[in-house]
C-alpha positions as CSV (number, residue, x, y, z in Angstrom):
1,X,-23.9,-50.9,-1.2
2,X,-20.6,-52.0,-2.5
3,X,-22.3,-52.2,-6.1
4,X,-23.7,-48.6,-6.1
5,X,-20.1,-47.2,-4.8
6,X,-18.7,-49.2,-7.5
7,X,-21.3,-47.8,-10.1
8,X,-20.6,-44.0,-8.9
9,X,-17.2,-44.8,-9.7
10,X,-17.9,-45.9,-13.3
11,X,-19.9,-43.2,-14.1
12,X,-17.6,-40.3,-12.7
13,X,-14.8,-41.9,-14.8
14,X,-17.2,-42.3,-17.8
15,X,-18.3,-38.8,-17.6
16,X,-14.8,-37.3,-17.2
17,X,-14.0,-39.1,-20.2
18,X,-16.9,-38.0,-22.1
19,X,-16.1,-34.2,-21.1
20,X,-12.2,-34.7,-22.3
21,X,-13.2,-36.7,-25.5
22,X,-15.6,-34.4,-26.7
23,X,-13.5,-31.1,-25.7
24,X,-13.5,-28.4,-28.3
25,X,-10.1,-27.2,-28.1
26,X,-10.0,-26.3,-32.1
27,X,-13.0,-23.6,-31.5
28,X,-11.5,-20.2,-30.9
29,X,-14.5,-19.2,-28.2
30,X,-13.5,-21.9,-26.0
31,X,-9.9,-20.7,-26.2
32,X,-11.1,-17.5,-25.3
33,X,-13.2,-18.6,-22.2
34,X,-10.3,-20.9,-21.1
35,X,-8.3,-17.7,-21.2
36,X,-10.8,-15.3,-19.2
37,X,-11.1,-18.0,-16.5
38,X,-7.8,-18.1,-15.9
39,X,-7.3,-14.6,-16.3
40,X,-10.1,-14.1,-14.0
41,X,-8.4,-16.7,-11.4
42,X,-4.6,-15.6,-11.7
43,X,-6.4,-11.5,-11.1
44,X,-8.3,-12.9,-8.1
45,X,-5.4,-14.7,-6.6
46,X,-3.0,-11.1,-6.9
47,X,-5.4,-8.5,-6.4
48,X,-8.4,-10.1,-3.6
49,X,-6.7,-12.8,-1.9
50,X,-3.8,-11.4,0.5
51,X,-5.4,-7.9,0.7
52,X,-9.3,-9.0,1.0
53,X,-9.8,-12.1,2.2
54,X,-6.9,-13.2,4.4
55,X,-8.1,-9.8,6.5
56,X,-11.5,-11.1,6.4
57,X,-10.7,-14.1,7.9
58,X,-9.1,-12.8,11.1
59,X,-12.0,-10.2,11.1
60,X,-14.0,-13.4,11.3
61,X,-12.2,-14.6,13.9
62,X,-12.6,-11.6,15.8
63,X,-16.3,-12.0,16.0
64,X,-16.1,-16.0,16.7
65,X,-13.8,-15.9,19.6
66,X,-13.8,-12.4,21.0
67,X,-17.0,-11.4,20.7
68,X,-19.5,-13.1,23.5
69,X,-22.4,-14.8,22.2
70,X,-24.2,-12.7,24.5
71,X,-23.4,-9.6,22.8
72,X,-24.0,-10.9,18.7
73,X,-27.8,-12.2,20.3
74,X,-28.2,-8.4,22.0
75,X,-27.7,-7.3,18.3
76,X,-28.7,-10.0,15.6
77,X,-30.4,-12.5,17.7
78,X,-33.9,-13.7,17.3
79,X,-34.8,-12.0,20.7
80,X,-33.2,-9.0,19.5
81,X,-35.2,-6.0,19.1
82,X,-35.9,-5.7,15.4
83,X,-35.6,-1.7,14.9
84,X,-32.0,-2.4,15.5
85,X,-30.9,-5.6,14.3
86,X,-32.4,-4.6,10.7
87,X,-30.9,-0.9,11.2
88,X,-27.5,-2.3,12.3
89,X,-27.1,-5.6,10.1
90,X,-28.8,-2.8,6.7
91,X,-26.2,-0.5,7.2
92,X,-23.6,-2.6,7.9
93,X,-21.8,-2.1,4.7
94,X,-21.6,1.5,4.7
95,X,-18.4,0.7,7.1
96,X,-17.1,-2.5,5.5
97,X,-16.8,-1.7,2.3
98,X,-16.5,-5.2,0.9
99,X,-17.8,-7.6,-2.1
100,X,-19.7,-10.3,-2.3
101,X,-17.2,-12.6,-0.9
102,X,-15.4,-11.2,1.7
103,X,-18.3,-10.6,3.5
104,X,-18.5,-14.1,3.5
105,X,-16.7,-15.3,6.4
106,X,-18.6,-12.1,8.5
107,X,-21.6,-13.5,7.7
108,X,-20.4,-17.0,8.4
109,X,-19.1,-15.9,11.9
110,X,-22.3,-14.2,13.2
111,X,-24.7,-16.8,12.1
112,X,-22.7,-19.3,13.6
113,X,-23.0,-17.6,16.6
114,X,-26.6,-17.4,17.5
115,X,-27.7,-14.4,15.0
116,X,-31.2,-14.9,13.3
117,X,-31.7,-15.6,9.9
118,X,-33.2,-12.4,9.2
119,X,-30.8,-9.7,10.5
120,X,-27.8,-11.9,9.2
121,X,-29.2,-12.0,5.6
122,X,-29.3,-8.6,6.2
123,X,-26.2,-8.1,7.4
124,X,-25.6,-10.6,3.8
125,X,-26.7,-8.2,1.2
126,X,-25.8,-5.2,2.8
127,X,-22.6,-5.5,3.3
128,X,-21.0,-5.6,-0.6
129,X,-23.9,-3.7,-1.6
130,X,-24.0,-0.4,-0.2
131,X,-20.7,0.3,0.6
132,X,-20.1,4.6,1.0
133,X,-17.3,4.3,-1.5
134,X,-19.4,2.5,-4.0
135,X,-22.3,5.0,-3.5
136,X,-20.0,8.3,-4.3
137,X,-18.8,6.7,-6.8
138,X,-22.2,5.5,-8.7
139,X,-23.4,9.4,-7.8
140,X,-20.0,10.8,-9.5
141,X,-20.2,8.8,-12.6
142,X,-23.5,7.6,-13.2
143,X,-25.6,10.2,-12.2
144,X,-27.1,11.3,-8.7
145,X,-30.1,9.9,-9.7
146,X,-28.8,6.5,-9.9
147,X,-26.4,7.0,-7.1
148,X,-30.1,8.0,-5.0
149,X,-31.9,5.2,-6.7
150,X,-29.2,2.5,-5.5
151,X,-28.9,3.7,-2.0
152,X,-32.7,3.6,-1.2
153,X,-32.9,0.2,-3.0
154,X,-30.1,-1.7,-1.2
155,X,-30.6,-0.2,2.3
156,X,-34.5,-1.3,1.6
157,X,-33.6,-4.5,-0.1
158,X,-31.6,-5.6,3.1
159,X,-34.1,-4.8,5.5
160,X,-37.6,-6.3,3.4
161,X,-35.0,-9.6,2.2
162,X,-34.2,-9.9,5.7
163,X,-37.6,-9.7,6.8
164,X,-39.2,-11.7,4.5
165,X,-36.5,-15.0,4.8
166,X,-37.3,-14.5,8.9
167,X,-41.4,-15.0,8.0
168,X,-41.0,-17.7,5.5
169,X,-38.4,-19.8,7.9
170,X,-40.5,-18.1,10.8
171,X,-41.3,-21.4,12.7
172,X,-37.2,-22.6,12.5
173,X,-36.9,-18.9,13.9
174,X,-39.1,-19.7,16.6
175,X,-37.4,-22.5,17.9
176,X,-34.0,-20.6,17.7
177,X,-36.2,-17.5,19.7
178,X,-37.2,-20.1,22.3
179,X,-33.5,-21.6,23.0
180,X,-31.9,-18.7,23.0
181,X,-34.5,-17.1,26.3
182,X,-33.1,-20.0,27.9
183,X,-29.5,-18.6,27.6
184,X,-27.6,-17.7,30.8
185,X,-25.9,-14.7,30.9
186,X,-21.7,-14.5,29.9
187,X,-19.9,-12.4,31.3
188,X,-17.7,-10.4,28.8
189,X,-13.7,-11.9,29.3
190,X,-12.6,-7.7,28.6
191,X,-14.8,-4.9,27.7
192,X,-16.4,-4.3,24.6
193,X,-14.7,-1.2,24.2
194,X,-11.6,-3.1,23.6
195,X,-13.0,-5.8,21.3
196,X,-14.6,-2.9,19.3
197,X,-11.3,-0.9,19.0
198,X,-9.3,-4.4,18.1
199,X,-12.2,-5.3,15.5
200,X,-12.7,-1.7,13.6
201,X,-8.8,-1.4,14.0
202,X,-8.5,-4.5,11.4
203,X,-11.8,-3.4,9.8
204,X,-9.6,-0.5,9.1
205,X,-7.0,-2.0,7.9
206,X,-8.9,-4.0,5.6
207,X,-10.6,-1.2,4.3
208,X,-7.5,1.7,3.2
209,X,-4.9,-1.5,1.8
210,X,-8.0,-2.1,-1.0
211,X,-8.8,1.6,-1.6
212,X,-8.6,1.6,-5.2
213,X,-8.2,4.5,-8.2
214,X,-10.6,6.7,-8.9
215,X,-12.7,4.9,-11.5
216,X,-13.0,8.1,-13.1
217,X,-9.3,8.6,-13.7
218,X,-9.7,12.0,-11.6
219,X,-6.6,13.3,-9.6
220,X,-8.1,16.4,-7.7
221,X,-10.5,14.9,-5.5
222,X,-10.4,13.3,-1.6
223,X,-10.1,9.9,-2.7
224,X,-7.2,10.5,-5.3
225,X,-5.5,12.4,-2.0
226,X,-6.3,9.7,-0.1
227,X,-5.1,7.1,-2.6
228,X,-1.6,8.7,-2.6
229,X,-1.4,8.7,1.7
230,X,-3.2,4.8,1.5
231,X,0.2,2.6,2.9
232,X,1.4,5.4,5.2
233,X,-2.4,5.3,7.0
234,X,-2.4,1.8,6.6
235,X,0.8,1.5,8.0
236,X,-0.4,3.7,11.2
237,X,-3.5,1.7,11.6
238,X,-1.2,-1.4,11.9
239,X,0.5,0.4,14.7
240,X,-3.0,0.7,16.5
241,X,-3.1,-2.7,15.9
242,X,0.3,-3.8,17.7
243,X,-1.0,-1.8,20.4
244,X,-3.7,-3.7,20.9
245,X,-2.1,-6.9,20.8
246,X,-0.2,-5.5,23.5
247,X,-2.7,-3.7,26.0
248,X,-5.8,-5.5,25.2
249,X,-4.5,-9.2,23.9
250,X,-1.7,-9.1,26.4
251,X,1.1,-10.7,24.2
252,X,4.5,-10.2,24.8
253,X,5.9,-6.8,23.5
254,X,9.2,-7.8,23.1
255,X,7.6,-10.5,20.3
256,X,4.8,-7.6,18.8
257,X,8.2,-5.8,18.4
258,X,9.6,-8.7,16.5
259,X,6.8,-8.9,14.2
260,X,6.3,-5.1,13.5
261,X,10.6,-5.1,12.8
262,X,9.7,-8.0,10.4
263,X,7.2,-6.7,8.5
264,X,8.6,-3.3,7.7
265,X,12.2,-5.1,7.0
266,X,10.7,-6.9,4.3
267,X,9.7,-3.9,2.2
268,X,12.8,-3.3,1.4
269,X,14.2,-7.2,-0.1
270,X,10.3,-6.6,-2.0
271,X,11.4,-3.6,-3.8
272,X,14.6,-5.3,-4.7
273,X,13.1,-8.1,-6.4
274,X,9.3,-7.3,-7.4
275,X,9.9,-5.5,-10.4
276,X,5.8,-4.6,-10.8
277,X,5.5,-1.9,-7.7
278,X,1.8,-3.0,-7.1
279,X,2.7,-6.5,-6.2
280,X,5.4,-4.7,-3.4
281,X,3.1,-4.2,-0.5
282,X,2.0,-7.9,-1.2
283,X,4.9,-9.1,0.8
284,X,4.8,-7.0,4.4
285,X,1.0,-7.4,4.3
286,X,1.9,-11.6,4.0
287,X,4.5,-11.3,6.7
288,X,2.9,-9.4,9.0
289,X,-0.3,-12.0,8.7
290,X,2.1,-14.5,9.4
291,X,3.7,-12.8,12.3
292,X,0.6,-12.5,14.0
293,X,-0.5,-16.1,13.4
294,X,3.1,-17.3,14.8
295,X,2.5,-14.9,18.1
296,X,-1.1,-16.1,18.9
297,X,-0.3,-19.3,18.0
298,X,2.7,-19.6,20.3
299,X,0.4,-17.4,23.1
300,X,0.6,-19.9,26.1
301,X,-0.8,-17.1,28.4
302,X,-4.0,-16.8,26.5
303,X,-6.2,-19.4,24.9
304,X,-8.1,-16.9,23.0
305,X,-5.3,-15.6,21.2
306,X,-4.4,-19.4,19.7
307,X,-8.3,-19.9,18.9
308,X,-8.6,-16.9,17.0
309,X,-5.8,-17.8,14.6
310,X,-7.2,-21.4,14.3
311,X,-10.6,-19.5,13.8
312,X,-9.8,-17.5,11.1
313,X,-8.0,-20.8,9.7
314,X,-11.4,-23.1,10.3
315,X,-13.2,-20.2,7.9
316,X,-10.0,-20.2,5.5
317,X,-10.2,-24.1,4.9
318,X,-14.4,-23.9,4.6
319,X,-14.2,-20.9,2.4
320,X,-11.7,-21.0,-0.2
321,X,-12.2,-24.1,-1.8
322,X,-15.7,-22.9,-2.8
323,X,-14.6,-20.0,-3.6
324,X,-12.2,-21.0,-6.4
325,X,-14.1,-23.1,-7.9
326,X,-17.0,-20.7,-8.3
327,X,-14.5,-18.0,-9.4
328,X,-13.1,-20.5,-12.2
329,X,-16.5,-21.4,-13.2
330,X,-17.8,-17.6,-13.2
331,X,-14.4,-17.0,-15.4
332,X,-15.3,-19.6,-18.3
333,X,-19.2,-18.9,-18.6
334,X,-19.1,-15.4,-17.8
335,X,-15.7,-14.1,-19.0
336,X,-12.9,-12.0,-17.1
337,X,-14.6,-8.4,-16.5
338,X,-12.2,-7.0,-13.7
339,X,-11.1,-3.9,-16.3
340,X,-11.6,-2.1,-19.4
341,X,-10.1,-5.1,-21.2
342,X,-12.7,-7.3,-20.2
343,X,-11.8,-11.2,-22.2
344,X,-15.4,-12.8,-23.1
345,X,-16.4,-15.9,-22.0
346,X,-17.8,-19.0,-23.3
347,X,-21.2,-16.9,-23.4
348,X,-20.8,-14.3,-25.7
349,X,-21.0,-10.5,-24.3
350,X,-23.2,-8.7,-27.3
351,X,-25.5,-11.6,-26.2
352,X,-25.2,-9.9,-22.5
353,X,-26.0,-6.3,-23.7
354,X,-28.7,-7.1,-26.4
355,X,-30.7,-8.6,-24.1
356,X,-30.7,-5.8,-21.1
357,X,-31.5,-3.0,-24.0
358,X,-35.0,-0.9,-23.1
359,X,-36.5,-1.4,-20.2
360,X,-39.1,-4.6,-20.6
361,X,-39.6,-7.1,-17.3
362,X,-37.4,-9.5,-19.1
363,X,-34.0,-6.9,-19.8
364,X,-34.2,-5.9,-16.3
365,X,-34.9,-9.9,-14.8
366,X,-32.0,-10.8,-17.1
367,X,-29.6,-7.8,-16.4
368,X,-30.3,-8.8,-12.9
369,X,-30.1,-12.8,-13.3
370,X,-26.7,-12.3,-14.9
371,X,-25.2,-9.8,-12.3
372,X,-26.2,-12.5,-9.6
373,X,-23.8,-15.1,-11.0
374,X,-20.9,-12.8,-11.9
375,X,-18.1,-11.8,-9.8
376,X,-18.0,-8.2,-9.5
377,X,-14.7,-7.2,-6.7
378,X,-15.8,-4.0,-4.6
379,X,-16.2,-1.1,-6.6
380,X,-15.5,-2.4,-10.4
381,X,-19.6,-2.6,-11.1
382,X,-19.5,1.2,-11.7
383,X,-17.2,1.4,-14.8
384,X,-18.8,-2.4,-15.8
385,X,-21.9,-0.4,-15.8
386,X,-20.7,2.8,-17.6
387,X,-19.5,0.6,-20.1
388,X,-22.6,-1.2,-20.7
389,X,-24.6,1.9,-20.4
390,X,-22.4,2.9,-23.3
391,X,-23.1,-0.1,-25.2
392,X,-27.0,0.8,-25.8
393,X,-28.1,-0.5,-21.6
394,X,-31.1,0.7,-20.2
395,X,-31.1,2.8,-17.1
396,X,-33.3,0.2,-15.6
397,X,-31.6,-3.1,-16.3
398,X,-28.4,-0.6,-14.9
399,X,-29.8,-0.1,-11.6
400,X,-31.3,-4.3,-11.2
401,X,-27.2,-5.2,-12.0
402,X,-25.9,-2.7,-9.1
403,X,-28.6,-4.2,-7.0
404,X,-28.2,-7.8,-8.0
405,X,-24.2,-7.9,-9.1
406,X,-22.3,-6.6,-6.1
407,X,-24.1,-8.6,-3.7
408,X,-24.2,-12.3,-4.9
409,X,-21.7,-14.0,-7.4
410,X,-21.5,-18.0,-8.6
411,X,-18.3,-18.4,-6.1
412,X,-20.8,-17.2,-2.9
413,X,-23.7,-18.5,-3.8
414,X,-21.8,-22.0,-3.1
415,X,-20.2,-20.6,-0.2
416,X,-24.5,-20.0,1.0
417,X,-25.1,-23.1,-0.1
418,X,-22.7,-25.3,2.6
419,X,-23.8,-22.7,5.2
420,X,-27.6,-22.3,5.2
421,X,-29.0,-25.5,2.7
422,X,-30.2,-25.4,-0.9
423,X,-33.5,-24.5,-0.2
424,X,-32.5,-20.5,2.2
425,X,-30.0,-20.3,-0.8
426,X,-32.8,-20.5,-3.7
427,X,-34.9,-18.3,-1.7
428,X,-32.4,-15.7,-0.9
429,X,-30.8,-15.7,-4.7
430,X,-34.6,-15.7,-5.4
431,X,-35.5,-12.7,-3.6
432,X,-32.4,-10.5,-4.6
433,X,-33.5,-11.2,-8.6
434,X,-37.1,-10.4,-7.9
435,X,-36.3,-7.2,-6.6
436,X,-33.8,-6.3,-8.8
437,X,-35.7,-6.7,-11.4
438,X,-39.1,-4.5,-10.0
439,X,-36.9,-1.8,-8.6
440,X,-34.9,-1.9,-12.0
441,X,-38.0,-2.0,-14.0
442,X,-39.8,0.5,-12.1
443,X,-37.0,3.4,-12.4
444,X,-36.6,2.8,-16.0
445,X,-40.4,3.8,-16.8
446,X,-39.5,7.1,-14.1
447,X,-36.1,7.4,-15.4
């Protein structure tokens, strides 16, 4: 044993060596892909982390600690009537309004607690796939027809992925369906009510500090309007928030008050020393996430407030790691492709759009293939797409990338990986290509 660990040793230091020795730091593409991954990382740090995920974890949280295993088996368990753990977990993401990572630590939480394997990979897809936002927006710019075409197709794709990873895995289901009869009864610590106004309150929250620009550059419309009113709503739902804290949580006021004072004080030492105005709401949203981790934290009066905080840490530590590596890796191969000023990576983009030109099996497999391992954040696959579409793109291979893209990327498929095995993760990447691709294929030769 002591020879093999010895051995590993030799040959990790041997292959690092290799990889540095044999670097080609004189080829101008490898610059270039060295500069889109850390593009791609330093965008993903400002724009996803503090807004996106940090939110999503305490979401998480929510649903680990406050929310009875009782009640996420009523919904998503295997003894769970299908009819509406398919119809809940399918349309899921019209509310959330989330990408392929931040629904992540959602996913995580529910499965952890007892939700089947179908209605979860449901609740999987669904969720950064067919957001409402995302669908308005793929009507507006792409067409109707599109915007039509992608609804039908994620909403079914949910619902038949679901169903089919529950009938492959069906005897593993069984066994789950079996323990979970013998489950007694627990009695809810408030009423759901409560937990349901705290959870959509953050939910929220979540959703109107990421609403975005028009991707069509369009200042008349609802979303423009609503753009310019986001922090001021924001703001209000974090109100709603403190109020819960208060009536439902039951933490001190006088220390809510504290936090609340704390976070809008800093807005102002932010505008005196952020010079880029985007990066501004940065620092109350950070301060007011760590207020509310100091004041659960130092809750003696209530377990469940500590445990949610360390929850939503538990899923911080298991997520994030795997997260930045697969963003870093998704940044060199694929390039950085958050904007208009997309920077290549080490594969080459005309490579990308020759080969999802027409509409054969193989443009719409690869157009789908490719969108599962890139890293699309919520809502930037529309103007991607327009710009493809642009560069001589089929409507076919169009549609397999909004069906594959949004909902799988390199950094969550590792994330899948540590939580349900290799072997659910091949099948599930599997089954999102493989319709992609038939869906894509088949409203190319209608479209």
């Amino acid at each position: 044993m002591e020879l093999k660990r010895e051995l590993r040793i030799l040959l990790w230091i041997l292959a690092v060596f290799m990889i540095v020795f044999f670097l080609p730091v004189d080829n101008p593409t490898f610059h270039t892909a060295v500069t889109a991954m850390l593009d791609l990382a330093k965008w993903y740090a400002r724009e996803h982390v503090v807004l996106c995920l940090l939110p999503a974890f305490f979401i998480a949280g929510v649903i680990s600690v406050f929310v009875s295993q009782g009640s996420v088996l009523k919904y998503f368990g295997a003894n769970a009537k299908k009819w509406l753990s398919y119809t809940v977990a399918s349309v899921s993401g019209a509310i959330l309004a989330v990408c392929s990572c931040t629904i992540l630590p959602l996913f995580l939480s529910i499965y952890k607690r007892g939700a089947g394997l179908g209605p979860a990979v449901a609740f999987l897809y669904s969720g950064p796939a067919i957001s409402i936002l995302s669908i308005i927006l793929t009507a507006r710019i792409l067409g109707w027809k599109m915007g039509v075409a992608r609804t039908i197709g994620a909403i079914g794709f949910a619902i038949v992925i679901g169903l089919v990873m529950s009938f492959i895995y069906r005897k593993e289901e069984r066994v789950k369906k079996e323990e979970q009869m013998n489950f007694p009864p627990v009695q809810e610590k408030r009423p759901l009510g409560q937990t349901a106004f705290h959870f959509f309150t953050l939910v929220a929250i979540l959703i109107f500090a990421n609403w975005g620009k028009p991707a069509s550059g369009d200042t008349t419309s609802a979303w423009y309007y609503l753009l310019t009113f986001k922090w001021f709503i924001t703001g209000g739902l974090a109100l709603l928030l403190c109020y819960s804290l208060v009536r439902f949580l039951k933490i001190k006021w006088h220390w809510v008050l504290l936090g609340a004072v704390a976070t809008i004080g800093s807005i102002f030492p932010a505008k005196s020393f952020i010079t880029d105005p985007a990066f501004v709401p940065l620092v109350p949203v950070v301060t007011g996430i760590v207020a509310l981790s100091l004041m659960t934290l130092l809750d003696k009066r209530n377990e469940e407030n500590r445990e949610w905080t360390l929850s939503a840490w538990g899923f911080t530590k298991q997520i994030m790691p795997l997260l930045a590596v697969g963003v870093v890796t998704a940044g060199f191969l694929l390039g950085s492709t958050h904007d208009s000023t997309a920077i290549p990576g080490i594969i080459p983009n005309r490579w990308i759009e020759w080969a999802v030109g027409g509409n054969s099996l193989l443009s719409n497999f690869f157009a789908s293939f490719t969108g599962a391992f890139m890293y699309f954040a919520t809502l930037t696959e529309v103007p991607i797409v327009q710009g493809l579409l642009a560069s001589g793109m089929g409507n076919g291979p169009a549609l397999a990338l909004l069906l594959a893209g949004p909902s799988l990327s390199l950094p969550s498929m590792l994330v899948i990986y540590k939580v349900m095995g290799s072997k659910k993760t091949f099948v599930y990447v599997g089954l999102v290509v493989v319709f992609a691709t038939l869906s894509g294929y088949l409203y190319g030769l209608l479209f």
